[in-house]
DSSP file (Angstrom, degrees, kcal/mol; ACC not computed):
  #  RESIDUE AA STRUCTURE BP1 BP2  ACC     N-H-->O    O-->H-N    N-H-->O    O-->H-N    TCO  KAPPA ALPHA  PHI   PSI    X-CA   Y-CA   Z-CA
    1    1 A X              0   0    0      0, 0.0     2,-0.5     0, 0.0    43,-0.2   0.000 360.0 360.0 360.0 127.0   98.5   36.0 -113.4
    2    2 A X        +     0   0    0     38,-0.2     2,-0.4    40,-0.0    38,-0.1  -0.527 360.0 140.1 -99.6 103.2   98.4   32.5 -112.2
    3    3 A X        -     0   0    0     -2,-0.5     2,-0.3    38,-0.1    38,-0.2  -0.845  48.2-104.7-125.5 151.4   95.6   31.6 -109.5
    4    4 A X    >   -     0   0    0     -2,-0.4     3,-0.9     1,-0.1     4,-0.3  -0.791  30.7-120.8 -84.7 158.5   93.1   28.6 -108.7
    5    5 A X  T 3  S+     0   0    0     -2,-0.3     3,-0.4     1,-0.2     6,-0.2   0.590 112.9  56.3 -28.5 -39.9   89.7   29.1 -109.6
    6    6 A X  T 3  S+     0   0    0      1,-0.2    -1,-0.2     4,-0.1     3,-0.0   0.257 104.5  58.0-106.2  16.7   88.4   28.6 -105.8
    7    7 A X  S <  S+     0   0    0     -3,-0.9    40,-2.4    39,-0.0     2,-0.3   0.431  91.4  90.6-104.7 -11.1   90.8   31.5 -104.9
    8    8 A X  B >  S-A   46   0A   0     -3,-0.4     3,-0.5    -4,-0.3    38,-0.2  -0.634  74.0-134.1 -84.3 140.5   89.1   34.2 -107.5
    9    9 A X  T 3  S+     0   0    0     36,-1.1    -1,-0.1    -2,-0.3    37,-0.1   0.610  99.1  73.3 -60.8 -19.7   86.3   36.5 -106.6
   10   10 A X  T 3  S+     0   0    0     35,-0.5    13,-1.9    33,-0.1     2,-0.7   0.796  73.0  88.3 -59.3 -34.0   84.8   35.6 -109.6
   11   11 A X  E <   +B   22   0B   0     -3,-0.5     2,-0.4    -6,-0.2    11,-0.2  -0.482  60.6 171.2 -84.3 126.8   83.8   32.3 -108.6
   12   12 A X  E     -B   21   0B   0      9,-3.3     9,-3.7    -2,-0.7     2,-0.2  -0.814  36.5 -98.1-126.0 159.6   80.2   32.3 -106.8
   13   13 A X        -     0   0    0     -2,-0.4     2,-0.2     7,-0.2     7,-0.1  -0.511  28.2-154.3 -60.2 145.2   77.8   30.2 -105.6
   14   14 A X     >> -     0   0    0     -2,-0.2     4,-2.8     6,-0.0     5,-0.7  -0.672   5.9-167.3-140.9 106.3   74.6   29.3 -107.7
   15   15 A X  T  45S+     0   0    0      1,-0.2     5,-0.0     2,-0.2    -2,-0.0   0.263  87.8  52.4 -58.6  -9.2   71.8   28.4 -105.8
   16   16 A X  T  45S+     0   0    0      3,-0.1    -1,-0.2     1,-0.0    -2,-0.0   0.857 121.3  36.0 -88.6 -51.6   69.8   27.1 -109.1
   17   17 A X  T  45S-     0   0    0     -3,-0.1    -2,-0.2     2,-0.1     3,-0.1   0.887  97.8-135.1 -53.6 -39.2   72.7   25.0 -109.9
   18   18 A X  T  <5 +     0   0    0     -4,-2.8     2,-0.2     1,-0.1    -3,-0.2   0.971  69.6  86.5  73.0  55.3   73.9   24.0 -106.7
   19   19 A X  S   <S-     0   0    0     -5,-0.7    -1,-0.1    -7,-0.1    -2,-0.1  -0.623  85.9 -91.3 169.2 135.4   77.6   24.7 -107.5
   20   20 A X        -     0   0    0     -2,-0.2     2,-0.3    -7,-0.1    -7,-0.2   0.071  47.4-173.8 -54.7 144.0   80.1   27.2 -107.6
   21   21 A X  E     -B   12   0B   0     -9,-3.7    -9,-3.3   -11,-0.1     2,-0.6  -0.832  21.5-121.9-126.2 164.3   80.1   28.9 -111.1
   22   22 A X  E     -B   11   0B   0     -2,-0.3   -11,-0.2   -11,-0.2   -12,-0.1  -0.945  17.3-167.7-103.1 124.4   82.7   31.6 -112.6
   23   23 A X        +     0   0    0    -13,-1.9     2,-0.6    -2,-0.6   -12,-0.1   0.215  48.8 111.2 -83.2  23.4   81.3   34.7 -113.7
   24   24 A X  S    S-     0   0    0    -14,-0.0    19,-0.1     1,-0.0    -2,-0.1  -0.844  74.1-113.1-111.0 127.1   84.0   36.1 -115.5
   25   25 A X        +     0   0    0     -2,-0.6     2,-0.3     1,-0.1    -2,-0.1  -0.251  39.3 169.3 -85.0 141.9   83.5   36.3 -119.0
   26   26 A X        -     0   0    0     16,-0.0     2,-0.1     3,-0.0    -1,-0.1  -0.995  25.9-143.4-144.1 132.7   85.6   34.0 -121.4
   27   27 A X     >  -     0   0    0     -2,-0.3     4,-2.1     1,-0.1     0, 0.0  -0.370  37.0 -95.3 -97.6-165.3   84.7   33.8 -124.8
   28   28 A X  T  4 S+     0   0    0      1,-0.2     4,-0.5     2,-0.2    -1,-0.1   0.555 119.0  67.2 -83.9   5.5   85.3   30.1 -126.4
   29   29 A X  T  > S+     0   0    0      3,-0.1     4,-1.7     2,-0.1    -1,-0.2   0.969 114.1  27.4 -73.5 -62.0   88.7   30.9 -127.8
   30   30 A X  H  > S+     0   0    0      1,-0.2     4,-1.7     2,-0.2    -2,-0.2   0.419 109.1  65.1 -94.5  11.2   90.1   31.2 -124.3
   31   31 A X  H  X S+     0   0    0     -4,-2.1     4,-2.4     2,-0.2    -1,-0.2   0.828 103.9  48.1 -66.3 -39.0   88.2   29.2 -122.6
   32   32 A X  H  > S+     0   0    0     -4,-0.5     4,-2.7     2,-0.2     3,-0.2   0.967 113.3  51.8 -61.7 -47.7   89.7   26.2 -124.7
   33   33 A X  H  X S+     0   0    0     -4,-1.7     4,-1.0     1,-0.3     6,-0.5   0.920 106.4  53.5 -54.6 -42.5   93.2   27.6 -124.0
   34   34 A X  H  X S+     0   0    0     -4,-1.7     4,-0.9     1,-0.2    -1,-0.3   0.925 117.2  36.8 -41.3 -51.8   92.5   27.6 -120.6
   35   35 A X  H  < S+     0   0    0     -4,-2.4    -2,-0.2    -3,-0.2    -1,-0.2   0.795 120.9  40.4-100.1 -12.9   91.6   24.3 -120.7
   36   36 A X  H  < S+     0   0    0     -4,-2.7    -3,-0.2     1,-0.2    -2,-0.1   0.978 124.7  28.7 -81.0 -71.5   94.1   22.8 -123.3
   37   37 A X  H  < S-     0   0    0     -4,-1.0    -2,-0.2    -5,-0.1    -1,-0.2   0.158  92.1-132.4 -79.1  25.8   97.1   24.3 -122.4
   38   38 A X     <  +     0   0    0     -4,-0.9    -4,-0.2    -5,-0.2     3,-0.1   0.279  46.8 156.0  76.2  -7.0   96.7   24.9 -119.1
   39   39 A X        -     0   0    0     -6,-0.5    -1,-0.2     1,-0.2     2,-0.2   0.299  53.1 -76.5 -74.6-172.5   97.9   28.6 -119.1
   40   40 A X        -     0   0    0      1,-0.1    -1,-0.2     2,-0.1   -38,-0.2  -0.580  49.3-118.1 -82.3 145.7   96.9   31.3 -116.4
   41   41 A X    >   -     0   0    0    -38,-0.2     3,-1.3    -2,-0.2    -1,-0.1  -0.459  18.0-136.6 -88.7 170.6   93.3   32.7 -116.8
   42   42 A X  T 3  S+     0   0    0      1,-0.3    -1,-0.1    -2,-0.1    -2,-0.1   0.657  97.0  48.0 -95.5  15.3   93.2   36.3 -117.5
   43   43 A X  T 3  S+     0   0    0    -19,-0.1     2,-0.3     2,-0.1    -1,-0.3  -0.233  74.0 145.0-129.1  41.8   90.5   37.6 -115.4
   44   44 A X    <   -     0   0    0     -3,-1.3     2,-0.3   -43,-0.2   -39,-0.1  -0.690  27.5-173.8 -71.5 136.6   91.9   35.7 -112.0
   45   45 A X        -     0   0    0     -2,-0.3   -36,-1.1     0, 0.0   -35,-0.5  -0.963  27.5-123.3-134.5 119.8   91.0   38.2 -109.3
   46   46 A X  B     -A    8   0A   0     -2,-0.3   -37,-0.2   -38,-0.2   -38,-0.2  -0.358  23.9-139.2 -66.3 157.4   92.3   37.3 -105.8
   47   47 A X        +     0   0    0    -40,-2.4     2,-0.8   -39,-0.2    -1,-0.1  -0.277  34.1 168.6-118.4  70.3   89.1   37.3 -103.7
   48   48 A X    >   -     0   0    0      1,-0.1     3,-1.4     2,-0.1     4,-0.4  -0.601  19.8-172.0 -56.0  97.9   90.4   39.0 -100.7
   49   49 A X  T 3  S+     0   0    0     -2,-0.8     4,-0.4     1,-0.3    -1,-0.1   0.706  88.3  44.6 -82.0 -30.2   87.6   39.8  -98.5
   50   50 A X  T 3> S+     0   0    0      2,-0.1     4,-1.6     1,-0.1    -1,-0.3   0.351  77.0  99.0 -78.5 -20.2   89.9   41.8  -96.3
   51   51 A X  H <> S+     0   0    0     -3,-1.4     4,-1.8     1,-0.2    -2,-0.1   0.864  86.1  51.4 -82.2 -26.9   91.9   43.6  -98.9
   52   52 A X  H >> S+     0   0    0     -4,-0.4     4,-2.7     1,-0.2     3,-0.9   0.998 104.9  52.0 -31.5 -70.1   89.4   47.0  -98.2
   53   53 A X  H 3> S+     0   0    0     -4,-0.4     4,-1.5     1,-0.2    -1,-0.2   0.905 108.3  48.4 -58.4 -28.7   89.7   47.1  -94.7
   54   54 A X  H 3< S+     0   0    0     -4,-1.6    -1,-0.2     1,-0.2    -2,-0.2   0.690 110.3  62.6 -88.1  -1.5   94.0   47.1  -94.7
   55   55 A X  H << S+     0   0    0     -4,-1.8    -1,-0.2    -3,-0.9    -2,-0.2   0.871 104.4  40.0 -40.0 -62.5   93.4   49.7  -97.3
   56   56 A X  H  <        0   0    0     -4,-2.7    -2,-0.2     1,-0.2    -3,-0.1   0.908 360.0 360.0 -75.0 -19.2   91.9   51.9  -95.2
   57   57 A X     <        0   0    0     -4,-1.5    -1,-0.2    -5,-0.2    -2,-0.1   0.385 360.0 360.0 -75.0 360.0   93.9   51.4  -92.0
């Protein structure tokens, strides 16, 4: 699944850092593939804040 990073619910604020972090665990294999080849990561989650409510409706 192909996503940006500042589209994922995984990416949060952290107030010690002072910068958006991902929490979604990548161990160092795919983190390097992520970063070498470019590919899609695998724990992109849209972060639809909305996607609840048009559930319930």
């Amino acid at each position: 699944m192909a996503g940006h990073c500042e589209d994922c619910a995984y990416q949060v604020y952290d107030d010690a850092l002072d910068e958006y972090v991902c929490e979604a665990y990548l161990d160092e294999d795919e983190f390097c593939r992520l970063l070498q080849h470019g590919g899609a990561c695998p724990y992109f989650r849209p972060g639809d804040d909305y996607a609840l409510v048009r559930h319930q409706n």
